[in-house]
N, C-alpha and C positions, 0 to 999 in steps of 0.2 A: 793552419793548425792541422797535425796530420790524424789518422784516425786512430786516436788510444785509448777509446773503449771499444775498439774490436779486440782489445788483447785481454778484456774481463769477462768469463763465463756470466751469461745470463741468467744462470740456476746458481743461485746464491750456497747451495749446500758443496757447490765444486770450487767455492773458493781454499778449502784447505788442501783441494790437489794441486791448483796452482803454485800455492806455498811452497809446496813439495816438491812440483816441477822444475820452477824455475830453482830453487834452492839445491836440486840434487847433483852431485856428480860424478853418477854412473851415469848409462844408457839402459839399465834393467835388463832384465832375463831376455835370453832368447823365444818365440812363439812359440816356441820346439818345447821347448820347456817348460813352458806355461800351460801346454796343450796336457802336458804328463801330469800337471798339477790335477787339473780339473778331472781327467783319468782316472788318477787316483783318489780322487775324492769321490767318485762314480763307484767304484771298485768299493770302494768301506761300506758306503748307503747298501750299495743290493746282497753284499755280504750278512748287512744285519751289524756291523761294527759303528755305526755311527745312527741315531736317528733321523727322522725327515727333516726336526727343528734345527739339529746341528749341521744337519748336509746343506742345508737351506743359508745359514749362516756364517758357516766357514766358506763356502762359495763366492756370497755376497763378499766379505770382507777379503775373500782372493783378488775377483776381479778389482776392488778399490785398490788392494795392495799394487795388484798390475799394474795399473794405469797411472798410478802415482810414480813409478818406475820408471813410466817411458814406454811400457810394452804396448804395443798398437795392433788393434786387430780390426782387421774390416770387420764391416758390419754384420757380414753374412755366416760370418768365422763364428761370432762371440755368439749369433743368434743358435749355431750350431750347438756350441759346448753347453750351453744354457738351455739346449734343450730338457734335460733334467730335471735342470730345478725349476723349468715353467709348466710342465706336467706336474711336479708336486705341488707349488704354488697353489695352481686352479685345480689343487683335487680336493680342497675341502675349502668350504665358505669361509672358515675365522684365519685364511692365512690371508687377511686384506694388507696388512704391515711387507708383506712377501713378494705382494702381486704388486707393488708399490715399489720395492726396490729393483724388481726386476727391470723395471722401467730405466730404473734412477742409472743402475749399469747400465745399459745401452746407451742412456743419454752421454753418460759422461764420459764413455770410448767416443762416441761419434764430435760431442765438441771440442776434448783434447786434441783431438787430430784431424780438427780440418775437413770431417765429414758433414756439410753440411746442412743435404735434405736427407739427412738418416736422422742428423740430432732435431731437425724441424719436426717429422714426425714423430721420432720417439715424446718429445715434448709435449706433442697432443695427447698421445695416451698417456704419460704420464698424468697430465690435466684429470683425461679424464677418469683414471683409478685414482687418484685424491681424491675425485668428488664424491665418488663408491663410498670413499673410507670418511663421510664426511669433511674431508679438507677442500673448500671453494680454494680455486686459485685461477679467476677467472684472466691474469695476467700470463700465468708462466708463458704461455707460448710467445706473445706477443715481445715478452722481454728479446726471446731468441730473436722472431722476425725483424727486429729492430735493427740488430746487431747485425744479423747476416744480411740485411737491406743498404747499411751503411757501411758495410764494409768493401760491397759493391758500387757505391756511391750512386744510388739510388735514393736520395734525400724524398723526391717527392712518396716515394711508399713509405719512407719513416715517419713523415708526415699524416701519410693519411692512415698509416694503421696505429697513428699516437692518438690521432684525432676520432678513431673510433672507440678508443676508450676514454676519450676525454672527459666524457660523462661523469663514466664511475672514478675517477682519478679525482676531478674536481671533486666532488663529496669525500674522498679519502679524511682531509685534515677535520674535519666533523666526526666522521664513525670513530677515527682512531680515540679522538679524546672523550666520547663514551663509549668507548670500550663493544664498538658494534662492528670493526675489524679485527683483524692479529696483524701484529708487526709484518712478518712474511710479505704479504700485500702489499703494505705501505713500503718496504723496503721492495718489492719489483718495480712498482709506481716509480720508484728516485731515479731506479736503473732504467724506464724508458724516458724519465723525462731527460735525464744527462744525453741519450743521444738522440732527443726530441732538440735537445736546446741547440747541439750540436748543427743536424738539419738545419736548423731557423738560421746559425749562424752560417751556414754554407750557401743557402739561398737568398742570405740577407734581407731575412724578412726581420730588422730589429726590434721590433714593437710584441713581434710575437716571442724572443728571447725574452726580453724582462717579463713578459709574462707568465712564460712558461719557468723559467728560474725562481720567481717569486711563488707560484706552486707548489716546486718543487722546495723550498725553500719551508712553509708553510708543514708539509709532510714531516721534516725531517725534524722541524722544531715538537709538532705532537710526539715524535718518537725519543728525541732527546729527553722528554718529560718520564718517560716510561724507562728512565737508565735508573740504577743498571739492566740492562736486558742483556740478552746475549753480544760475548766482548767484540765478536766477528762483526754482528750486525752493526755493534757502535764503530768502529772502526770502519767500517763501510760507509755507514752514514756522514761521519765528519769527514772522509777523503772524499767522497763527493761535494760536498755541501763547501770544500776549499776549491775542488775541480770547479764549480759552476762558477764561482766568484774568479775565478785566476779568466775563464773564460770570457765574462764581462767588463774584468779587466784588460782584456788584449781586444775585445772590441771597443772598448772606448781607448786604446792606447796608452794606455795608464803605466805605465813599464815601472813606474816605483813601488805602485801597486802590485804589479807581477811577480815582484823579485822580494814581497813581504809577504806575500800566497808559497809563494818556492819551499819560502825558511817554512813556512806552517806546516807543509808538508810534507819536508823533511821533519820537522818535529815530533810529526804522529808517530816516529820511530821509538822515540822514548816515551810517550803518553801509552804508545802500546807496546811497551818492548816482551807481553807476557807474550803475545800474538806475531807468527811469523809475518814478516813483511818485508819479504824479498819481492814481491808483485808490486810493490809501488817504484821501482826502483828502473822499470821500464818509462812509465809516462813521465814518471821525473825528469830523468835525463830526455828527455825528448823536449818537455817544457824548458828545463831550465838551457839546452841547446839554442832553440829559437827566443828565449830570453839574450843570451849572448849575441848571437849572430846579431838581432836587431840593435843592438848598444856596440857594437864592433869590437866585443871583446874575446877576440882570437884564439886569448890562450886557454880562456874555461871553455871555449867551444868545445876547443879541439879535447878537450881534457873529459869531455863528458860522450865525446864521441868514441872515445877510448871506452870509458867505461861501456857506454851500450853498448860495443865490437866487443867485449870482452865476456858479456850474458849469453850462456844458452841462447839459439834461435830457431824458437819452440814455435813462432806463429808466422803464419804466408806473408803478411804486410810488414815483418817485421827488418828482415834483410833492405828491400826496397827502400824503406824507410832512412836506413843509416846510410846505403847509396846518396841518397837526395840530400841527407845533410853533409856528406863531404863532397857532393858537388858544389851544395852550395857555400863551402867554407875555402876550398878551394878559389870561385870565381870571387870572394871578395879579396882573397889574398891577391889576386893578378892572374890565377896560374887555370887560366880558359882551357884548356886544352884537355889537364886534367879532373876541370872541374866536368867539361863533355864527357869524357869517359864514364867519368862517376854516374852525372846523369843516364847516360846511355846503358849502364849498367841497372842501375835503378828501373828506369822503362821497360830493362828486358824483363829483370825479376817481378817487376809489377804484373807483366802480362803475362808471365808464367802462372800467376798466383791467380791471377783474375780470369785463365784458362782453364784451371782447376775448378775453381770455386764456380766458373757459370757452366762446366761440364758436370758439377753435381746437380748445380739448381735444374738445367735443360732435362737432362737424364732424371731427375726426380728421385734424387732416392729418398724421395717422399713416396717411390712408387712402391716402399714397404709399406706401403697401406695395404697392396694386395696382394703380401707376400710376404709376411717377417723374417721366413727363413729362406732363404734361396736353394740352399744346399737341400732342406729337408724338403721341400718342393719338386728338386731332380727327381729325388727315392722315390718320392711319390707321384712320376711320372703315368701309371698306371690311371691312377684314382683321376687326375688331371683331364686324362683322355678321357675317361669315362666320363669329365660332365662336360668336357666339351662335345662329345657327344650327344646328352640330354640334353644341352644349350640347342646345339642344329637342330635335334628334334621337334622340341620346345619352338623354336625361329618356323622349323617347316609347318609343322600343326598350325601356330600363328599366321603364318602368309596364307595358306591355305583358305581357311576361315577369312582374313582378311578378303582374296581375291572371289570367293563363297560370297560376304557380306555383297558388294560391287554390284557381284551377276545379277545377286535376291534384288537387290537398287533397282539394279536397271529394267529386271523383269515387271519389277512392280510399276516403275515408273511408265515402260513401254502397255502395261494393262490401264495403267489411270488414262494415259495421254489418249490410249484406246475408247475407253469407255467416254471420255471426253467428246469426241469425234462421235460415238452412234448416239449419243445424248446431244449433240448439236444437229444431226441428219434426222433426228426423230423429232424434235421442235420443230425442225425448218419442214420438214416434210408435213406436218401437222400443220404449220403454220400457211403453208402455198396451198394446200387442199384447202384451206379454211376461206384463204383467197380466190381461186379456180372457183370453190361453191359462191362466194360474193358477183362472180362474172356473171351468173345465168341466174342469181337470185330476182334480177331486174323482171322477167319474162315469168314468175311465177305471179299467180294473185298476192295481193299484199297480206292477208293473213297466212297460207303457208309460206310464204317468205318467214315472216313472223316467227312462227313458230320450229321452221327448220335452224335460223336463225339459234333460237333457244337452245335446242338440238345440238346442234353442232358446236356450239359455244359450251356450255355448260356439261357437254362430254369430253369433247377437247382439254377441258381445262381440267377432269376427273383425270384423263388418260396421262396428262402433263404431269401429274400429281402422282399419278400414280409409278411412270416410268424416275421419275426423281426419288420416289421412295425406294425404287431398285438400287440405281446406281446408292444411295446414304446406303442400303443392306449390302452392296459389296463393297464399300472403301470401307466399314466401320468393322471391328473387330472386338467389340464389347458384345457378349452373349445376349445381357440383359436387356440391353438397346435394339438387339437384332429383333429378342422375340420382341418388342414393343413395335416395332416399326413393321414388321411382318403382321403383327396386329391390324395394325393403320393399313396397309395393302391391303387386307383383305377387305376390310368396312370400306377403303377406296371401291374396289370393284364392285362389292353392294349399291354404296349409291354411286355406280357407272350405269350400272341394270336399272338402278331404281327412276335413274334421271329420264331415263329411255323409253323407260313405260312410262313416265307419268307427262313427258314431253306434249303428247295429245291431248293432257287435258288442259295444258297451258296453249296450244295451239294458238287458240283463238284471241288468250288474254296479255299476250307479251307485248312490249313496248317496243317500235323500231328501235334497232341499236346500233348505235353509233357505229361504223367501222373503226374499229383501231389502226390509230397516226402510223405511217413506214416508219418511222422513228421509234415508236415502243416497239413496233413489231423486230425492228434491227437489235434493240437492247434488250431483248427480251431472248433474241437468239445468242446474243453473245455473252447474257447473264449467266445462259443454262449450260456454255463451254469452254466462259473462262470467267472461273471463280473470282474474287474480289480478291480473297488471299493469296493468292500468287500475279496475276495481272491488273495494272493501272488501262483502267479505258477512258478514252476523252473521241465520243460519239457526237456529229454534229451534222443533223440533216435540216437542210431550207427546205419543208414542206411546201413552198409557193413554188420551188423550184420542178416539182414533182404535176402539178397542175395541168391537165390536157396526155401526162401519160399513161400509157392503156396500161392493163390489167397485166398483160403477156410482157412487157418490157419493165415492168415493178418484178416482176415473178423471178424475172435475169439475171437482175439485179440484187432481186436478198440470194440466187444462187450461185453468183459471182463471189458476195461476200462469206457465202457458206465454205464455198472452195478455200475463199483467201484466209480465212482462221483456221479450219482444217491445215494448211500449210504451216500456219502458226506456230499449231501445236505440235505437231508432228516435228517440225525442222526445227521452227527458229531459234529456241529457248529464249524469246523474249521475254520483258517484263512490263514494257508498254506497248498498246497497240493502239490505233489512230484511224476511227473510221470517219469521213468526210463528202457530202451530197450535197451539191449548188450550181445555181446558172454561171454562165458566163459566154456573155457573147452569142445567143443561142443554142450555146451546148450546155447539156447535162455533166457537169464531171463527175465521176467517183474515184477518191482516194483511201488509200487502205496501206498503213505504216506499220512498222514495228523496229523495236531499237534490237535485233537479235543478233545472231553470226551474219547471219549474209547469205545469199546464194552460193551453191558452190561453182568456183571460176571455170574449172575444167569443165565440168556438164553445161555451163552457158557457152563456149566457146564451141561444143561441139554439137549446141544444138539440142542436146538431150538434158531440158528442163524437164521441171516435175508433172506427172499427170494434171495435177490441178491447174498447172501453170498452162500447160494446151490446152484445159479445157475453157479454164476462163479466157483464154484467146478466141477458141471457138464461139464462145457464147457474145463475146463483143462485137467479132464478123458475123455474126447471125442477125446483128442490130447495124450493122453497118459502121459500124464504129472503128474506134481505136485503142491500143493497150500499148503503156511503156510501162516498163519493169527497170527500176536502178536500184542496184543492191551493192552493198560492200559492207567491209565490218562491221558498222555503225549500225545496219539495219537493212532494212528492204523498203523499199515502196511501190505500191504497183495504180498508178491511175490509167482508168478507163473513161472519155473522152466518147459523146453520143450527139450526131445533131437532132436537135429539136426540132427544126425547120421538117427535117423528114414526116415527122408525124404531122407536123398541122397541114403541108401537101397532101397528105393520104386523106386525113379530113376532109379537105377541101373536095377531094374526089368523088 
């Protein structure tokens, strides 16, 4: 079946140009000529000889006149002469009826002739000043896509842009018969489901034919009920509603069927003979051709392939078309040779037409979305420059600001990760002194132990308090919070003073205290430097493992791991870290991971790793020990490796 509803406008109001078209036998005025029309219609308006409403109207009915002629004008031509009457249009709110046909001419230059992403856009605005003017016509466009989808052979977009309004189409035969649609709709509905059913018959999906026919079928009988309506719409509706059935007729093969659908619609010639119906007289002879050819009846083939060589040929598929049936009237006669030709002819004009059509689609001249007039866009060359100039401005202030926002990132980020780091050196420093004073606590009497103990704990834990209430007063940015916490710092430091003085009078009365496990004391350094909401820690010390080691190689080791988080923070941008302390074999290991970037390769190749990294080497050889470092994208790890054996020699000593 070849495609013959690419030859019916999808804008149901251009069916009386086609009338007219295919019925005419001039070729219309020359542009030249028609350019002088609209001239002089310009000339009477600003004369004062004609009013806005008559200039507005004789116009309108010009360009109809035109294009019912034959006279063709690009799109950028028509947007030109019309500039006129699209300034009067939109210069007052009640010309909605105005702003409405302006539309309607450019539609219907662009689908006469073939243009067809001018008429695909024009169609959306047209959509959308009907909606302005209260007319919903949430199809019109979709009719066009349809068309211009299928005539590409593109089935599966007919499909799925049928299937997006499958919705509201379904509901159609309900609204119509209360009366909660307008015919209009329900007759776009017929006109996608006809090259909906088409699709389904091209991809042979049959299941979804009787469906879709029945639909559409459904539609056409609530409209029938509403006859008389307008004669065009009825006349439309029954050549469809014979088109769908003649269709389901050639898919079940039904050919006696086919050739009692033919007569029917040759009949509508006298049911409508008020109504021009020279437009049915294309798909006719096309059907009733492939009627004959399949019965082998040679001589109405040929007899109807006369008549379609003998119609105007007004549309791109249309020539191709008549190529492919006297090829193929040829090859059944015998005469191959000629029948190659025909086809070879046919292919060439097919790919001429389908080189047109997918150089509008590529090229978009849907790209008058950003430009309706082309011509009147050069003039205003000027104005152009000039926002393409505020655009780069616009672009450069924007980057700016952008690469602006970055720096402020990175400055902020480089002060957190800072503050980070002297808020880990100041726990840990507070925390080794607290240790150092536990070494020589031994050799004091047991009550100023006692109470130095108290002292030092209960200050300590003021100063920890207090230096955290700094860093919450520089990351926090809420005034009211600031003064509240500036509050809290200062009552810190009162009772700092007050703990100080009153430390002597508990001298006597404090309880020995426990020392705190290397394990709080490790999580406690790495609480105070890497927050919970940014890094996952999984901390795990065997305190049995720590058992017989002195004061001075504990002290090494929270400043080994001091070093190793400071590297953390500063390089790694991890977000797990992994601290790890246990025997084996009579060594001490420590392990210390992160899943970050990695080291970087060149500076390990050459030697020149990070201070931290030489220093915790250093600090490992100071204990006789050992350090490996393996790093790659995954992360780092650095274990330190101590024998035990050495200390309990030195003991033994």
């Amino acid at each position: 079946m070849k495609n013959k509803f690419c030859l019916f406008s999808s804008n149901l109001s251009l069916l009386f140009l086609f009338f007219l078209l295919i019925s005419k036998t001039s070729t219309g005025q020359s542009t030249a000529q028609a350019i002088k029309e609209f001239e002089k219609l310009a000339k009477a308006y600003h004369a004062d000889r004609i009013s806005a409403d008559k200039y507005l109207d004789s116009t309108y009915s010009l360009t109809q006149q035109l294009v019912s002629e034959g006279t063709e004008f690009k799109t950028q031509e028509l947007v030109g002469l019309l500039s006129l009457y699209k300034n009067i249009a939109w210069g007052k709110k009640e010309y909605g009826r105005p702003r409405v046909k302006y539309y309607v001419a450019l539609v219907d230059n662009a689908e006469i002739f073939g243009q067809t992403g001018a008429a695909m856009y024009y169609n959306e605005k047209l959509s959308q000043e009907l909606a302005k003017n209260g007319k919903i016509r949430p199809l019109l466009v979709d009719v066009f896509k349809v068309k211009a989808y299928n005539e590409q052979g593109l089935y599966d977009k007919v499909i799925s842009t049928y299937k997006d309004k499958k919705e509201y189409i379904h509901h159609l035969p309900e609204q119509l018969q209360n009366k909660k649609n307008d015919n209009v709709n329900g007759m776009y509905a017929i006109d996608i489901l006809a090259v909906a059913i088409e699709a389904y018959i091209k991809t042979k999906d049959t299941a979804a034919v009787y469906r879709t026919a029945l639909l559409a079928d459904q539609i056409g009988n609530m409209l029938k009920r509403k006859y008389p309506i307008n004669r065009q719409h009825m006349l439309y509706n029954d050549f469809y509603a014979l088109i769908r059935h003649h269709d389901i007729a050639l898919l079940e093969n039904n050919q006696i069927k086919v050739g009692i659908l033919l007569d029917s619609i040759q009949s509508l010639k006298a049911t409508y003979k008020d109504q021009p119906m020279s437009f049915i007289e294309v798909p006719l002879y096309q059907m009733k051709m492939d009627h004959f050819l399949i019965l082998k009846n040679l001589d109405s083939a040929r007899f109807y392939i006369k008549q379609l060589e003998s119609l105007p040929n007004f549309f791109k598929s249309q020539q191709p078309i008549l190529d492919e049936y006297k090829a193929q009237l040829q090859a059944v006669q015998g005469n191959f040779h000629g029948g190659y030709t025909s086809l070879t002819n046919a292919l060439a004009h097919e790919r001429k037409a389908k080189a047109v059509l997918m150089a509008e689609m590529d090229a978009m001249l849907y790209a008058y979305t950003e430009a309706e007039n082309t011509k009147i866009e050069l003039q205003k060359s000027e104005e152009v420059k000039h926002q393409r100039t505020t655009w780069l401005v616009l672009i450069s202030v924007a980057a700016s600001i952008f690469i602006l926002t970055i720096y402020l990132i990175m400055v902020y980020r480089s002060r957190k990760a800072r503050t980070q780091v002297e808020a880990l050196n100041n726990v840990a420093n507070m925390q080794i002194i607290a240790m150092e004073e536990a070494k020589h606590q031994a050799v004091r009497e047991e009550q100023q132990r006692l109470g130095q103990d108290l002292h030092d704990g209960l200050s300590s834990s003021i100063a920890a308090i207090r230096y955290q209430l700094e860093v919450i007063l520089m990351d926090t940015n809420d005034a009211a919070l600031k003064n509240k916490l500036s509050m809290l710092q200062h009552q810190t430091e009162s009772a700092y003073k007050a703990a100080r003085n009153k430390s002597h009078e508990w001298f006597r009365a404090g309880d020995e205290q426990q020392e705190q496990s290397f394990e709080k004391q490790i999580k406690l350094l790495t609480d105070s430097s890497l927050p919970d909401s940014r890094y996952k820690k999984n901390i795990q010390i065997d305190n049995s493992s720590l058992i017989g080691v002195d004061m001075d190689t504990r002290i090494a080791l929270l400043r080994i791991i001091q070093e190793a988080i400071t590297n953390i923070i500063k390089h790694a941008k991890a977000k797990n870290v992994g601290i790890l302390i246990y025997e084996e074999d009579d060594t001490l290991l420590l392990t210390i991971n992160d899943d970050g970037i990695g080291l970087d390769e060149k500076k390990s190749r050459n030697g020149n790793s990070t201070m931290g990294l030489q220093s915790i080497r250093r600090r490992v050889q100071s204990l006789n020990g050992e350090t490996k470092i393996r790093s790659d994208i995954n992360g780092t790890e650095i274990i330190v490796s101590i024998r035990l054996t050495t200390w309990a020699n030195a003991s033994l000593n």
